[in-house]
N, C-alpha and C positions, 0 to 999 in steps of 0.2 A: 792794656794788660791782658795777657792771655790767660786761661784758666790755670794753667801749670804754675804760671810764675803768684797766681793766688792762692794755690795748694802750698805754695815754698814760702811764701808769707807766714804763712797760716798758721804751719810748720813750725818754723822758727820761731815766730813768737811764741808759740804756746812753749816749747823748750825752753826759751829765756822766761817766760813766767815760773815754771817749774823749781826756779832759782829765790822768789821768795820767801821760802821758807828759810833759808839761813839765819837769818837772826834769831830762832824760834830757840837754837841752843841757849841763848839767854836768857827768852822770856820763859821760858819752861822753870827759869832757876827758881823763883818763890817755891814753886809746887815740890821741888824736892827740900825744900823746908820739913823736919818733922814737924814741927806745930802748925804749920801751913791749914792742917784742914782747922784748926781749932781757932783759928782767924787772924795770923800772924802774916803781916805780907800782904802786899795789893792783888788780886785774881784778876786784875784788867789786864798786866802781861801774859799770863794764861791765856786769858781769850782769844786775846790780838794770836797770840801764838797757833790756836786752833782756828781759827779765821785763814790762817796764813797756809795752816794746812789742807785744807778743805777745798783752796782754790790750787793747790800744788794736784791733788787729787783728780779734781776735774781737767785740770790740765794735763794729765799725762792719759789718761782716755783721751782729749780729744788729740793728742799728737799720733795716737796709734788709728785711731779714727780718720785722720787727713791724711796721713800719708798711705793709710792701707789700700787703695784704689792704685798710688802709684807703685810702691815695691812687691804688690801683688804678682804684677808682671814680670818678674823674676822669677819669684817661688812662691806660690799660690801658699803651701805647707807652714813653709818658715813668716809669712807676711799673716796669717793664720793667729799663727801662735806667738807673734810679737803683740798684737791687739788683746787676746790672752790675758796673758802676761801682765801687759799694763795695767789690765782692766784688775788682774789680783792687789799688784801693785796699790790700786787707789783704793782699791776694801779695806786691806790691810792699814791704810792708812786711816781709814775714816773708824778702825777698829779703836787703832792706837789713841785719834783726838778722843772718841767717845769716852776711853778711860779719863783722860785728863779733866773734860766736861763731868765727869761723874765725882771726880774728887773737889769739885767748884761746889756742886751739889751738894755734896757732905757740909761743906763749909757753910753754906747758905741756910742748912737746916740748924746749926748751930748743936751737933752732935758732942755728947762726951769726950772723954779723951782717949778712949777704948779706941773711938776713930781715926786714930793718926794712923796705928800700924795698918788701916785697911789701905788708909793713905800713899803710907809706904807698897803697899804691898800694888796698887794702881799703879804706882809711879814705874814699880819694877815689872808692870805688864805692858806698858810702854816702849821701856828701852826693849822688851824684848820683840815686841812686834815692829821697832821701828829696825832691828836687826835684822830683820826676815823684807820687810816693807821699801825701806829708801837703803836697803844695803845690798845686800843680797839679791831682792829680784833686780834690781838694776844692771845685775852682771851678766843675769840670765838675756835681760835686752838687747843690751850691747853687743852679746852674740848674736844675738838672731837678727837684729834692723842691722848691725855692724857687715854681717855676710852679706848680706844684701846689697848694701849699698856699694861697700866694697867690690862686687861683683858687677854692677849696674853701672857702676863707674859716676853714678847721679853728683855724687861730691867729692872734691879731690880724696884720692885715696888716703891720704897720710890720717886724715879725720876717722875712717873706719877702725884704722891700727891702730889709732889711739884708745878706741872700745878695748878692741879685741885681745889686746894686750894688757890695757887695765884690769878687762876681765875677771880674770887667773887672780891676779893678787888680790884685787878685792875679794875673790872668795876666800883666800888665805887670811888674812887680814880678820876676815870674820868667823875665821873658826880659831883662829888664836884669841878673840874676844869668847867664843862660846866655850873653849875651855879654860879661858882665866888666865891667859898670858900677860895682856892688858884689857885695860877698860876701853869703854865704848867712846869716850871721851877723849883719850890719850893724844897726844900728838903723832907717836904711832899710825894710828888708825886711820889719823886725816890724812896721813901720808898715802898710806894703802888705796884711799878714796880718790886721792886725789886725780889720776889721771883717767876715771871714770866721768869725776865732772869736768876737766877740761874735755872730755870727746862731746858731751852732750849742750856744751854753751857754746863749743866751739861750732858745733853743727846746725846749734839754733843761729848764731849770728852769720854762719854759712848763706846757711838759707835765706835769711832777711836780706842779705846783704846783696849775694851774687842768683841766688836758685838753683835750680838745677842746672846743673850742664848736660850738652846734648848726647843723647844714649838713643841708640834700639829699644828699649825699653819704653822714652817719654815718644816715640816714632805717630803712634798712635791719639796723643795727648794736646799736642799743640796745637790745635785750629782755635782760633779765638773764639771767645766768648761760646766755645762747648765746653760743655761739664765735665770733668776729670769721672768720666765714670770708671762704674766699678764691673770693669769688661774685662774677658779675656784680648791677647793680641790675636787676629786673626791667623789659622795656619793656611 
């Protein structure tokens, strides 16, 4: 196995890991409980649900991390600011778990009942960084590794359109949640999402599956057992 074809491993899995977190819409449900903080409800779906995030987190650094070596050689600028990105991507996530871990906390200390609306009021700094977090910057992604690839020709192209087109709606999508059209929840909204995550499973299981296909780009990459370094191509 050549180094490339373990960069595309690497790759892909980490994108299919990225997909753990789905269930988390559920396990979140106690904590939107108003009596939640006052001891109402198990906090062990909570957790599981911030566990679940925390590894979606580190997973989307290390997907902009593995592949930055290879779509670098494309556009140094754009392969830049996809790692970026990501790297905000998983702050903002780890922003959003720490609220939820913080309203556990309340609960544990065994707080008045003063403490729900703070409750409430965590719950609702959540949804809003998870608006900005797993909604929003993902669009911004899919532009920038979407050109890339699409340009590099590294995965069939139909996979980058799938981004790139996603895109657009999902920022629509999210600003008709930020002014009150529908909720964050709606079926709406998963609609808007939706062809954002079929580009990103799709490209993870790409990757595991088949790799890279051969480009000008990996021209430089494929001697075995060398490291996918982090080089320009020779001019």
């Amino acid at each position: 196995m050549d180094a490339l074809r373990r960069t595309s491993l690497a790759a892909g899995g980490l994108y299919v890991l990225t997909f753990v977190s789905i269930p988390t819409v559920a396990l979140y449900g106690p904590a939107r409980d108003p009596d939640f903080v006052l001891g109402t409800g198990s906090e062990t779906s909570v957790l599981v649900g911030a566990v679940l995030e925390v590894i979606v987190a580190l997973a989307c650094i290390g997907t902009a991390v593995v592949l930055y070596p290879v779509v670098k050689r494309q556009g140094p600028t754009r392969a830049l600011g996809f790692v970026s990105v990501r790297i905000l991507e998983a702050a903002c996530i780890f922003i959003g778990v720490a609220s939820l871990l913080t309203i556990v906390a309340l609960r544990r200390q065994e707080v008045g009942a003063e403490a729900a609306v703070t409750g409430q009021m965590l719950v609702a700094s959540y949804d809003s960084v998870f608006l900005v977090s797993q909604s929003l910057i993902p669009a911004a992604n899919a532009l920038l590794l979407g050109t890339l690839l699409y340009q590099a020709r590294l995965v069939p192209r139909v996979l980058p359109v799938l981004g790139l087109v996603g895109a657009p709606l999902l920022v629509v999508s999210d600003l008709c949640v930020l002014f009150g059209l529908w909720d964050r929840l709606s079926p709406v909204t998963a609609i808007g999402a939706l062809p954002i995550a079929v580009w990103e499973f799709s490209l993870g299981v790409y990757l595991i599956v088949r790799g890279f296909r051969p480009s000008p780009v990996t021209a430089g990459l494929l001697a075995t057992g060398t490291p996918v370094r982090d080089t320009e191509p020779a001019t």
